[in-house]
Backbone as ProteinMPNN parsed JSONL, in Angstrom:
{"seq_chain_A": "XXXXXXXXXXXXXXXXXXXXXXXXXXXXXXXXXXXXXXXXXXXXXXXXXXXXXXXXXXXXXXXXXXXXXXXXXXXXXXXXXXXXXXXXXXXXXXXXXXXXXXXXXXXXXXXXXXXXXXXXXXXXXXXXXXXXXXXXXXXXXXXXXXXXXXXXXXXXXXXXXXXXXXXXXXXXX", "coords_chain_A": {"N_chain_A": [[0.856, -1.173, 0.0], [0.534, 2.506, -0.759], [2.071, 5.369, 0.35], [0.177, 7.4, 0.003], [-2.009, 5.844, -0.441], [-1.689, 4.957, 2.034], [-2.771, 7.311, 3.896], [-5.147, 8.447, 2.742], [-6.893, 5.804, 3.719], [-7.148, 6.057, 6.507], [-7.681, 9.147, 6.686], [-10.538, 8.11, 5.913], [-11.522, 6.27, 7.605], [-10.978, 7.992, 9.97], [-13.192, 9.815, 9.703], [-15.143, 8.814, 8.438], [-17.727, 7.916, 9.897], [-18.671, 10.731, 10.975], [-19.15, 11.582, 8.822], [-21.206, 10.259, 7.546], [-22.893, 10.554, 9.523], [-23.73, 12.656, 9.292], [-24.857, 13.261, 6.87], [-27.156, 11.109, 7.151], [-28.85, 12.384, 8.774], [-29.718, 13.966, 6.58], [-31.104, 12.854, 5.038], [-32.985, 10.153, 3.503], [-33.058, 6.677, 4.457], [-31.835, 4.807, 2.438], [-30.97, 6.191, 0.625], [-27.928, 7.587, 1.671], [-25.955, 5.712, 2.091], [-24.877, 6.103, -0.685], [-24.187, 8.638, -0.893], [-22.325, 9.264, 0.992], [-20.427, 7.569, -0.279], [-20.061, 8.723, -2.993], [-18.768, 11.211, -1.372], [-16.359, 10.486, -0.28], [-15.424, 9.397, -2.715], [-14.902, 11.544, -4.169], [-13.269, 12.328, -2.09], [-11.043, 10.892, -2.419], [-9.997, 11.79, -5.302], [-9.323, 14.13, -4.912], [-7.451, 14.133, -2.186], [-4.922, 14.905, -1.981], [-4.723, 17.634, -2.431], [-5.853, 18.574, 0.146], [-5.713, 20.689, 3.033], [-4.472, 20.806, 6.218], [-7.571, 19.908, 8.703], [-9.283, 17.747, 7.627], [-12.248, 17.485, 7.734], [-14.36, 19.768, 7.897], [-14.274, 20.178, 5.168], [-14.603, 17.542, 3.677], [-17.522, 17.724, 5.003], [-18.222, 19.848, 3.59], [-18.145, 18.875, 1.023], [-20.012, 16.729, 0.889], [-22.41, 17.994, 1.452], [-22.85, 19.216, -0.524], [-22.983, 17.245, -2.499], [-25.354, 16.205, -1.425], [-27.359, 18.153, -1.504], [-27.239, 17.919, -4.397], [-28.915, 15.628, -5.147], [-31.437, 15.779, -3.479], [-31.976, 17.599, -4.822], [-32.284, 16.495, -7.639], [-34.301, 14.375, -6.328], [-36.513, 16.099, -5.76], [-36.933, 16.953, -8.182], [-37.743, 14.323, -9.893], [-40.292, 14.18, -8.245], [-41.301, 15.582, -8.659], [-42.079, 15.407, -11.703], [-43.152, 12.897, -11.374], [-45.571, 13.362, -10.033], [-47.029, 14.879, -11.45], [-47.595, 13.045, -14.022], [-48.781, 11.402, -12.61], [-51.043, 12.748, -11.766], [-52.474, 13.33, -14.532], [-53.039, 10.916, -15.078], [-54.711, 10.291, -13.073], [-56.548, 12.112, -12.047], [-58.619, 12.547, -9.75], [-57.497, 11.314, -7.171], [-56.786, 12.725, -4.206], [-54.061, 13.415, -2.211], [-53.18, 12.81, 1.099], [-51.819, 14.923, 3.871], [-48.5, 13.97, 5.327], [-48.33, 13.425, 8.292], [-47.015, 16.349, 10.281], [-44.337, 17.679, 12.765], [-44.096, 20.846, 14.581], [-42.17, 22.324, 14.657], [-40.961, 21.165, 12.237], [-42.283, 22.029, 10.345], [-41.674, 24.541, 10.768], [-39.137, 24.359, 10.205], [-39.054, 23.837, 7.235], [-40.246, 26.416, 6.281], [-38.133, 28.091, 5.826], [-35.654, 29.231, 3.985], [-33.185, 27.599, 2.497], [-30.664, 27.7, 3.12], [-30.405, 28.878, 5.28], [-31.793, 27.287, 6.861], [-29.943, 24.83, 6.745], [-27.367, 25.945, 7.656], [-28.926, 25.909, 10.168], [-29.416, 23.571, 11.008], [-26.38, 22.578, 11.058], [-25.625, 23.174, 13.319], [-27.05, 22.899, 15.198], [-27.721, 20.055, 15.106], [-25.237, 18.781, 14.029], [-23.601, 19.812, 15.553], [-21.663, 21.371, 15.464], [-19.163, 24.203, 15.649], [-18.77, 27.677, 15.134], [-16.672, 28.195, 13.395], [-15.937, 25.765, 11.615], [-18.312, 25.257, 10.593], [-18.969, 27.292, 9.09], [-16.915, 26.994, 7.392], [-17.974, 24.661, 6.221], [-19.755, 25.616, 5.063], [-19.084, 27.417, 3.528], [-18.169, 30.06, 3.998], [-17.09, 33.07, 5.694], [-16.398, 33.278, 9.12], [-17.41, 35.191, 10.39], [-19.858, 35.671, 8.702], [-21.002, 33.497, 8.399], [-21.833, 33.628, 11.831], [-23.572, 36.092, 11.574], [-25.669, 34.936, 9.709], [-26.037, 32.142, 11.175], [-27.741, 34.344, 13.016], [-30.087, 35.421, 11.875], [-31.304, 33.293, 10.666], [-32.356, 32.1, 13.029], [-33.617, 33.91, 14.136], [-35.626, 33.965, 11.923], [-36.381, 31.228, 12.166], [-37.566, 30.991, 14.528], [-39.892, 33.074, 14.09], [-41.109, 32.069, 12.51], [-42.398, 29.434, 14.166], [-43.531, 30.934, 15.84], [-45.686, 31.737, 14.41], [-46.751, 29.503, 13.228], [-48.067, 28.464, 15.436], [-49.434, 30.9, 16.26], [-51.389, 29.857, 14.098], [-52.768, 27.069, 14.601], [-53.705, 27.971, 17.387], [-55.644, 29.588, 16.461], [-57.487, 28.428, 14.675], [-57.99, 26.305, 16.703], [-59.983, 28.443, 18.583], [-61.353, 28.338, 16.563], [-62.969, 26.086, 15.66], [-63.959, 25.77, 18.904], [-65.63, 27.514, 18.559], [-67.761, 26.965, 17.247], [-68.813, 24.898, 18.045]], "CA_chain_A": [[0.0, 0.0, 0.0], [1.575, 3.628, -1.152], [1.527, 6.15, 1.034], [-1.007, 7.713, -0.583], [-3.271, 5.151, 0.09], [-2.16, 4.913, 3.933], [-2.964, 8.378, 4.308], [-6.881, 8.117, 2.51], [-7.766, 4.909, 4.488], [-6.474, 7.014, 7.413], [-9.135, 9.942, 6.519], [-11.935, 7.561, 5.999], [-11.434, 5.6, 9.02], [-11.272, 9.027, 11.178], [-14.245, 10.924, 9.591], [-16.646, 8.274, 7.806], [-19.005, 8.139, 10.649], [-19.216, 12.006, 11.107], [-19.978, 12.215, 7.652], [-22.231, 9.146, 7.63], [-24.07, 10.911, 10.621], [-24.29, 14.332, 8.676], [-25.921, 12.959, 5.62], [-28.087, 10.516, 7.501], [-30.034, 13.707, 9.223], [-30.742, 14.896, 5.654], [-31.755, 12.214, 3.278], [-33.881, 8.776, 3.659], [-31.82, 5.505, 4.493], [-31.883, 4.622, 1.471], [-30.163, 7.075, -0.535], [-26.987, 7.489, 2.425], [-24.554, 5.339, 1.606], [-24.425, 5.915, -1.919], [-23.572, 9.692, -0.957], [-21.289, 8.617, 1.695], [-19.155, 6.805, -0.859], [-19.705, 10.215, -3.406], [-18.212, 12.159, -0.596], [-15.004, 9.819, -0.169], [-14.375, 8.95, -4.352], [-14.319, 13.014, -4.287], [-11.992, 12.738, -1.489], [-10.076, 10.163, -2.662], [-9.333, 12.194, -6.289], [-8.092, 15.331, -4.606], [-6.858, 14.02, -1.14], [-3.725, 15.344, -2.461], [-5.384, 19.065, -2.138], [-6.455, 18.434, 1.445], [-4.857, 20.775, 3.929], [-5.71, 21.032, 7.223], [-8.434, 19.289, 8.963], [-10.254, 17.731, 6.314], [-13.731, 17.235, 8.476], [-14.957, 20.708, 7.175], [-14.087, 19.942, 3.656], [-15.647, 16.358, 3.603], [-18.793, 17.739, 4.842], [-19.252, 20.278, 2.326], [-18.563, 18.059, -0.226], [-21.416, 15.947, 1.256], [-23.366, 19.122, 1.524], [-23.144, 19.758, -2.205], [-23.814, 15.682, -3.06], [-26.559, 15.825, -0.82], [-28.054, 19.2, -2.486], [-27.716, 17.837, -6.136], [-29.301, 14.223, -4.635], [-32.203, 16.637, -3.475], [-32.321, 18.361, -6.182], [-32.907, 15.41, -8.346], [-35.872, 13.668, -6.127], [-37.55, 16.721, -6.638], [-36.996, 16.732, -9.878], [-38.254, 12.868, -10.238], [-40.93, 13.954, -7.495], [-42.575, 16.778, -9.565], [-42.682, 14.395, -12.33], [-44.228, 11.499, -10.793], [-46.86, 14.015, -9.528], [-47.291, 15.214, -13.167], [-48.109, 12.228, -14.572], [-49.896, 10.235, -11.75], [-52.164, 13.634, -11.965], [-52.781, 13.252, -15.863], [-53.658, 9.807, -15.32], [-55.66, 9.977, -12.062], [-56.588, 13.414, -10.888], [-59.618, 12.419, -8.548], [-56.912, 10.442, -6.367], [-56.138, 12.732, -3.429], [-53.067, 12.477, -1.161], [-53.077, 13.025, 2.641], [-50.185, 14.877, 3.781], [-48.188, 13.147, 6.458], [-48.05, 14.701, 9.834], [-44.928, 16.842, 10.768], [-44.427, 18.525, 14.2], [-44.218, 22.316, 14.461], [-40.71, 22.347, 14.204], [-40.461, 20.674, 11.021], [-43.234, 22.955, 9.385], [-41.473, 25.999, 10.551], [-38.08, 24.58, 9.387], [-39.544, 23.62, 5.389], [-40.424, 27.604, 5.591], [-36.842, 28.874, 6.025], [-34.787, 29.334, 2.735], [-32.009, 26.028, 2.176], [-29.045, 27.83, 3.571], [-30.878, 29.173, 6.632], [-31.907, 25.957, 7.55], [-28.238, 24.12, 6.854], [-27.075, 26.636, 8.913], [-29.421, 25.735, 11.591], [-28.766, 22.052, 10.83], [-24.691, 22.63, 11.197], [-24.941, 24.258, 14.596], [-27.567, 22.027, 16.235], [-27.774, 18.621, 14.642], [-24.128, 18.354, 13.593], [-22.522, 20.308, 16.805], [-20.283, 21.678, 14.739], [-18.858, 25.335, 16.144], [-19.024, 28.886, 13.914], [-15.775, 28.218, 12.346], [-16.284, 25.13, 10.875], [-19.923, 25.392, 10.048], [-18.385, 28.391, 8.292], [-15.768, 26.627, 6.498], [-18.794, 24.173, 5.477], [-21.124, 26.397, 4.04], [-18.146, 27.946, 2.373], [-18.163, 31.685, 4.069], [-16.435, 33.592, 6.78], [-17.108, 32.928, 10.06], [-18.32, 36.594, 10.563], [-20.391, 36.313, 7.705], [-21.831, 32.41, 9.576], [-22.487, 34.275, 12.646], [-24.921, 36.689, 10.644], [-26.424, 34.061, 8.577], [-27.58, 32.163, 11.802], [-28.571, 35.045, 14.187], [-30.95, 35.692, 11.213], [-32.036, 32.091, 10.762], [-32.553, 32.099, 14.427], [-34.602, 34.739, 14.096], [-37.364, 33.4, 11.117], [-37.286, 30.173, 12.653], [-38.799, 31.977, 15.799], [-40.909, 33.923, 13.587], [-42.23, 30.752, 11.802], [-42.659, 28.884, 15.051], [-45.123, 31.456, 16.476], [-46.523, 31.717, 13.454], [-47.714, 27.88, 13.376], [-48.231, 28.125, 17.055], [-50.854, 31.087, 16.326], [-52.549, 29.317, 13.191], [-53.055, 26.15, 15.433], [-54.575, 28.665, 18.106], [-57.104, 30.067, 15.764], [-57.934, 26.914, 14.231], [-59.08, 25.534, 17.889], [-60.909, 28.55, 18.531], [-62.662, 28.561, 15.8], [-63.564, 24.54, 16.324], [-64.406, 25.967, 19.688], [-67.041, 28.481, 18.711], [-68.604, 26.41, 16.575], [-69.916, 23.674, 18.914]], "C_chain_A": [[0.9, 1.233, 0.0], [1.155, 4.541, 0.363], [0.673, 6.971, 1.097], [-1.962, 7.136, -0.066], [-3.712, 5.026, 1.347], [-3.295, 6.277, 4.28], [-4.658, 8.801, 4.256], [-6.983, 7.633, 3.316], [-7.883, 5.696, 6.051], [-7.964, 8.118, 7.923], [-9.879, 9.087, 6.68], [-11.806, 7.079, 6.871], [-11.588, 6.619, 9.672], [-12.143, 9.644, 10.932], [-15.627, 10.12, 8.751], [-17.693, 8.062, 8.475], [-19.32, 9.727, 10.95], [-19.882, 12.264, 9.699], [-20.946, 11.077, 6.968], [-23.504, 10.105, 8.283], [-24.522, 12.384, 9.822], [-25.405, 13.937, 7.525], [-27.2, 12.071, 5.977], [-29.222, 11.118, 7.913], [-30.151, 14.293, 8.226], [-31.299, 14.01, 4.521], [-32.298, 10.556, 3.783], [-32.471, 7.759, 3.246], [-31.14, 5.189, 3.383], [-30.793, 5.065, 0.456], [-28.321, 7.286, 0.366], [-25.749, 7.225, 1.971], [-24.232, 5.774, 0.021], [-24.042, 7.633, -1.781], [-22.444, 9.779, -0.214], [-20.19, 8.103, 0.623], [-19.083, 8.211, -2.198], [-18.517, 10.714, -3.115], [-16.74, 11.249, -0.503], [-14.506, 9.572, -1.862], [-14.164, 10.295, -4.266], [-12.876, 13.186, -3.35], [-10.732, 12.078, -1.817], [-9.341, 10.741, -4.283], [-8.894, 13.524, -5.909], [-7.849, 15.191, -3.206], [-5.503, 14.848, -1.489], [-3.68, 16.912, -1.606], [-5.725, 19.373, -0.757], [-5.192, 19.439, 2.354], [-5.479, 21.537, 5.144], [-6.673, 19.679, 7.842], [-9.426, 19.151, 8.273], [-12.029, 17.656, 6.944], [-14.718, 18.053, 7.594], [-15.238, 20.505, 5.643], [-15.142, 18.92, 2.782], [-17.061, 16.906, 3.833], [-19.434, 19.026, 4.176], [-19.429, 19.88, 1.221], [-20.104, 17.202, -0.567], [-22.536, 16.977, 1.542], [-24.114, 19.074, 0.165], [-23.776, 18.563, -2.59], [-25.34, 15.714, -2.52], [-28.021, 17.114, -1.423], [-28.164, 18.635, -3.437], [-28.704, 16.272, -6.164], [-31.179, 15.001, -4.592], [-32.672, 16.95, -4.18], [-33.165, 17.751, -7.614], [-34.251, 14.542, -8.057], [-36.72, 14.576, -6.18], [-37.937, 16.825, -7.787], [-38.003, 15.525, -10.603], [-39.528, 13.005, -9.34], [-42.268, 14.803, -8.307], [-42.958, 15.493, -10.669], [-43.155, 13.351, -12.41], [-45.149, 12.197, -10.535], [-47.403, 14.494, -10.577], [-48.036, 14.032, -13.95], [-48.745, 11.174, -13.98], [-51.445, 11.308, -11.847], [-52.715, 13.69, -13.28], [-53.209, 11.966, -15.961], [-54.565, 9.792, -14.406], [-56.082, 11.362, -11.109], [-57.724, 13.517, -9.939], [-58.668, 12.087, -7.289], [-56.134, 11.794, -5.289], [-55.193, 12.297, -2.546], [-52.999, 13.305, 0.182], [-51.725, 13.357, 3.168], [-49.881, 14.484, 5.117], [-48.077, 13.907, 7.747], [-46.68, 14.93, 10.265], [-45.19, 17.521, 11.748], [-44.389, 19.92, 13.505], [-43.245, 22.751, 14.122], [-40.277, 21.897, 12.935], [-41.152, 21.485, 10.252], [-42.253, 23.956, 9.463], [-40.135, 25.773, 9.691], [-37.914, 24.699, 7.647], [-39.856, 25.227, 5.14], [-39.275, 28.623, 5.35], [-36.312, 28.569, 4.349], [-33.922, 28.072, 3.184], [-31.286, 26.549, 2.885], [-29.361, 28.349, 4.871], [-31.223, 27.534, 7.854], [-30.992, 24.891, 7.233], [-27.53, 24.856, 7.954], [-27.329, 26.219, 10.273], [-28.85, 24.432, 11.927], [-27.164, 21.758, 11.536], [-24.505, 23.186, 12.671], [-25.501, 23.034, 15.664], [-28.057, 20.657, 15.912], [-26.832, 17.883, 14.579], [-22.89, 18.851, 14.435], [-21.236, 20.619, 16.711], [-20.098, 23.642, 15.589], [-18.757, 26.381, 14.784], [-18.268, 28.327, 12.835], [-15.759, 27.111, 10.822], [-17.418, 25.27, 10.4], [-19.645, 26.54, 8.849], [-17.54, 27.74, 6.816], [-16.379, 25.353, 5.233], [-19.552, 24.821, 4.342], [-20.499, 27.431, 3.191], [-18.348, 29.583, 2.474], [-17.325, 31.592, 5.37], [-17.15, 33.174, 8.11], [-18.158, 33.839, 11.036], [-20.03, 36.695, 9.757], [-21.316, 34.442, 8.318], [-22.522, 33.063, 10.804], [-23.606, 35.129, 12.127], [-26.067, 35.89, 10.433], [-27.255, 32.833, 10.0], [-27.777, 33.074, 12.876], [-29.446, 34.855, 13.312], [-31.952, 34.307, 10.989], [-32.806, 31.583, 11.604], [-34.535, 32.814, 14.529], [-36.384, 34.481, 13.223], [-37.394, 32.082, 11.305], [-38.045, 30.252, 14.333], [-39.968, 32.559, 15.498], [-42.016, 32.907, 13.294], [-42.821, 29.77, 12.888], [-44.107, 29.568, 15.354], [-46.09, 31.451, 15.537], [-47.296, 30.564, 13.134], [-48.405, 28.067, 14.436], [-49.348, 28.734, 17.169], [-51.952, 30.933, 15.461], [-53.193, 28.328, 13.994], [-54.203, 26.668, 16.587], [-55.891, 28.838, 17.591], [-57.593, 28.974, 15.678], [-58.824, 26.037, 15.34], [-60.115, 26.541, 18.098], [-62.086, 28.509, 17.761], [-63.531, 27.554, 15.973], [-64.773, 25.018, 17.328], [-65.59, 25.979, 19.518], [-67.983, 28.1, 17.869], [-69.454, 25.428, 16.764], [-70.658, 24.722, 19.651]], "O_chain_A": [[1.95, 1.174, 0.64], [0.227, 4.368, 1.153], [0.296, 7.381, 2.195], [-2.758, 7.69, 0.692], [-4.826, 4.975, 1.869], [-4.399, 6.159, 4.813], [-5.322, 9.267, 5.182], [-7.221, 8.371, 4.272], [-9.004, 5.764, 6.556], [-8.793, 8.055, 8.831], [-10.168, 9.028, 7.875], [-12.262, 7.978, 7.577], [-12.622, 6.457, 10.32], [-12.366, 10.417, 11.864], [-16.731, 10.609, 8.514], [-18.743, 7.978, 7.837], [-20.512, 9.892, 11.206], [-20.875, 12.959, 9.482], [-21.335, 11.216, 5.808], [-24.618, 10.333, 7.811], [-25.609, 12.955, 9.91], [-26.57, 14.325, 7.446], [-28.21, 12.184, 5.283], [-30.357, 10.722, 7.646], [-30.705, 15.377, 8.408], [-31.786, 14.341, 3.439], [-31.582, 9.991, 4.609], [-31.528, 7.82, 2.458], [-29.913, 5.282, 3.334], [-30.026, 4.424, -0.263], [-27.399, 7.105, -0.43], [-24.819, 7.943, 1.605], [-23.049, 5.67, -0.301], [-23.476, 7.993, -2.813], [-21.493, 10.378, -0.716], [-19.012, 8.353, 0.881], [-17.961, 8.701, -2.328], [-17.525, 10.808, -3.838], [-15.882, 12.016, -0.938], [-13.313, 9.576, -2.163], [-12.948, 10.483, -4.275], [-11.846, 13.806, -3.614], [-9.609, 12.527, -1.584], [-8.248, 10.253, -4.572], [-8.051, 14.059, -6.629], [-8.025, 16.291, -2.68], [-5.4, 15.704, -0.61], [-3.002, 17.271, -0.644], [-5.893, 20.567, -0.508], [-4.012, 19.093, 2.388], [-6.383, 22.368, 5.239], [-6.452, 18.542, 7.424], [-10.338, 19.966, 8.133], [-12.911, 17.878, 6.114], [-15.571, 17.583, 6.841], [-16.322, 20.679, 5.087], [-15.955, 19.11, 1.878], [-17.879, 16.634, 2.955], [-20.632, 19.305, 4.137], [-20.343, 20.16, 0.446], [-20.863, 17.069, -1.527], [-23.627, 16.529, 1.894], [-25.294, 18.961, -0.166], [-24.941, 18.595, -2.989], [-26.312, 15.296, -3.149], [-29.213, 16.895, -1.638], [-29.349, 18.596, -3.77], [-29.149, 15.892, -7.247], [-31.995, 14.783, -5.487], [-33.859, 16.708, -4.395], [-34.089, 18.182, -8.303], [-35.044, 14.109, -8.894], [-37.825, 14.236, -6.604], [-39.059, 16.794, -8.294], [-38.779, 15.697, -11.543], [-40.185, 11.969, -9.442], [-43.486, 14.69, -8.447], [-43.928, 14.751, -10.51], [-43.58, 12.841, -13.447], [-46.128, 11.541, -10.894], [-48.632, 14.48, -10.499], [-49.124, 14.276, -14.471], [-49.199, 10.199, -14.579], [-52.591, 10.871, -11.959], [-53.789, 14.285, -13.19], [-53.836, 11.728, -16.993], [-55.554, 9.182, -14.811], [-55.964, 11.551, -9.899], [-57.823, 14.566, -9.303], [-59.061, 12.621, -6.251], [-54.929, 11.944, -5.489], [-55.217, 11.164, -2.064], [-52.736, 14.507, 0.135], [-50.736, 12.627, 3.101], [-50.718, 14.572, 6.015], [-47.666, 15.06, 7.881], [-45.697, 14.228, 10.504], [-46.291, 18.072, 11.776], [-44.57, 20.157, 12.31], [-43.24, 23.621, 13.25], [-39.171, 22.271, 12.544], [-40.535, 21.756, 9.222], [-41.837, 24.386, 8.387], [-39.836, 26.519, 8.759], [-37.087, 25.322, 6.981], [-39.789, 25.577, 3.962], [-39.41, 29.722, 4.813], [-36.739, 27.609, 3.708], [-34.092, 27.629, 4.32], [-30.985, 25.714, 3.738], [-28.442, 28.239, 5.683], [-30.967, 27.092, 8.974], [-31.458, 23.802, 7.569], [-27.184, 24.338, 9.016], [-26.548, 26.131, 11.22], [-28.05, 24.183, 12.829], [-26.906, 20.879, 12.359], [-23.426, 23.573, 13.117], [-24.877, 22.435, 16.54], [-28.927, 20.21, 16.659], [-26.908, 16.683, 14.844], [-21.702, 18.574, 14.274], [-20.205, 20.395, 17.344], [-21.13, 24.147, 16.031], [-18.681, 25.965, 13.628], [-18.709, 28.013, 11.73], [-15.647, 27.373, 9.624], [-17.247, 25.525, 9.208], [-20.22, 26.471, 7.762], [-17.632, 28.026, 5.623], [-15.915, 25.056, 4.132], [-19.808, 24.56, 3.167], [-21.077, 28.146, 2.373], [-18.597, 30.308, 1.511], [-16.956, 30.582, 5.968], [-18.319, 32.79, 8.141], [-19.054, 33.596, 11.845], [-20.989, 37.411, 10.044], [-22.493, 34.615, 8.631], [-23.752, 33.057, 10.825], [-24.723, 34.67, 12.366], [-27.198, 36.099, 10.87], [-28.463, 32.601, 10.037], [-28.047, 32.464, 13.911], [-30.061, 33.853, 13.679], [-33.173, 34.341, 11.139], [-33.739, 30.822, 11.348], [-35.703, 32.503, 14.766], [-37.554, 34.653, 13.564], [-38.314, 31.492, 10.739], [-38.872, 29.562, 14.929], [-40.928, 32.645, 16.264], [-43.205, 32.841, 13.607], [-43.849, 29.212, 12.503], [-45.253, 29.136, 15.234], [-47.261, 31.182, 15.806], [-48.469, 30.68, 12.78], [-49.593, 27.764, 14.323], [-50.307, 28.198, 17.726], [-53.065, 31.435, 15.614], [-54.367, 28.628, 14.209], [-55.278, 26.095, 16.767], [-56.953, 28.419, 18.05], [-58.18, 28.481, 16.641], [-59.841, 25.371, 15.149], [-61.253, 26.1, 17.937], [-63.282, 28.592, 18.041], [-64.683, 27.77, 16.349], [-65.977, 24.906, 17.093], [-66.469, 25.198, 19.883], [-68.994, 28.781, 17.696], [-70.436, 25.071, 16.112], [-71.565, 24.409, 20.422]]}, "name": "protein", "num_of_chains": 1, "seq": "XXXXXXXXXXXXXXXXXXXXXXXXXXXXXXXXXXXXXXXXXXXXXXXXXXXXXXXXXXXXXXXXXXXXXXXXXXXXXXXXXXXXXXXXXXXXXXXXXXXXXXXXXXXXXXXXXXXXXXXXXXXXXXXXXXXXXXXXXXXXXXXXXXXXXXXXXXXXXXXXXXXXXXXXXXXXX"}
């Protein structure tokens, strides 16, 4: 084995469960490993390039895989809904129940809610989370006070549709 190679197996052995665990909190079992191994053939054709603590690096690579992964089941999601609706448009679908927290997070912009993701899912600190999302760490701090901020907004904001919603129930018995 070259030294080259020590040095990869090396990386993947010290960071394939952090970046197992990062991608697992954004994408169905399913799809995982096959971004997981993405995120390492990328690392394994410019390990070379690596300097530093590659952690950060790896998981924006797996950021980006996991965006264009995304990107694509919508893609394949619109068009299954396209053409199951041209063949069957009586056939309502029931949408699944999500807590309050998950509603308010689907209303945040992508990078507001990675942000949020990178701080409190992935217990990562400014700098790195910074070095993920590919900005300053000044310019991270910003990005989530503000995130902070409209997923507070969006919280109450469920919290007082839900309100209404009972009284109205209420006043109607």
């Amino acid at each position: 084995m070259s030294t080259s190679e020590a040095e990869f197996e090396r990386l993947f052995r010290q960071h394939h469960d952090a970046v197992h665990r990062y991608v697992a909190r954004r994408l169905a079992a399913d799809a995982v490993q096959d971004i997981v191994s993405e995120t390492f053939l990328t690392a394994w054709r410019r390990h070379g390039e690596l300097k530093g603590d590659p952690l950060p690096w790896l998981l924006g690579v797996a950021r980006r895989a996991t965006a264009n992964h995304v990107r694509g089941d919508a893609r394949r999601g619109a068009l299954h809904t396209r053409l199951s609706t041209e063949h069957d448009a009586n056939s309502p679908r029931d949408p699944e129940p999500e807590s309050q927290l998950t509603l308010a997070l689907s209303t945040l912009p992508e990078r507001d809610r990675e942000a949020l993701m990178l701080i409190a899912w992935d217990g990562l600190d400014h700098r790195v989370a910074a070095s993920v999302m590919g900005c300053s760490t000044t310019a991270f701090a910003v990005r989530i006070h503000r995130a902070r901020r409209k997923l507070q907004r969006a919280l109450n904001t469920e919290r007082d549709e839900t309100t209404n919603v009972i009284h109205e129930a209420r006043s109607m018995s």
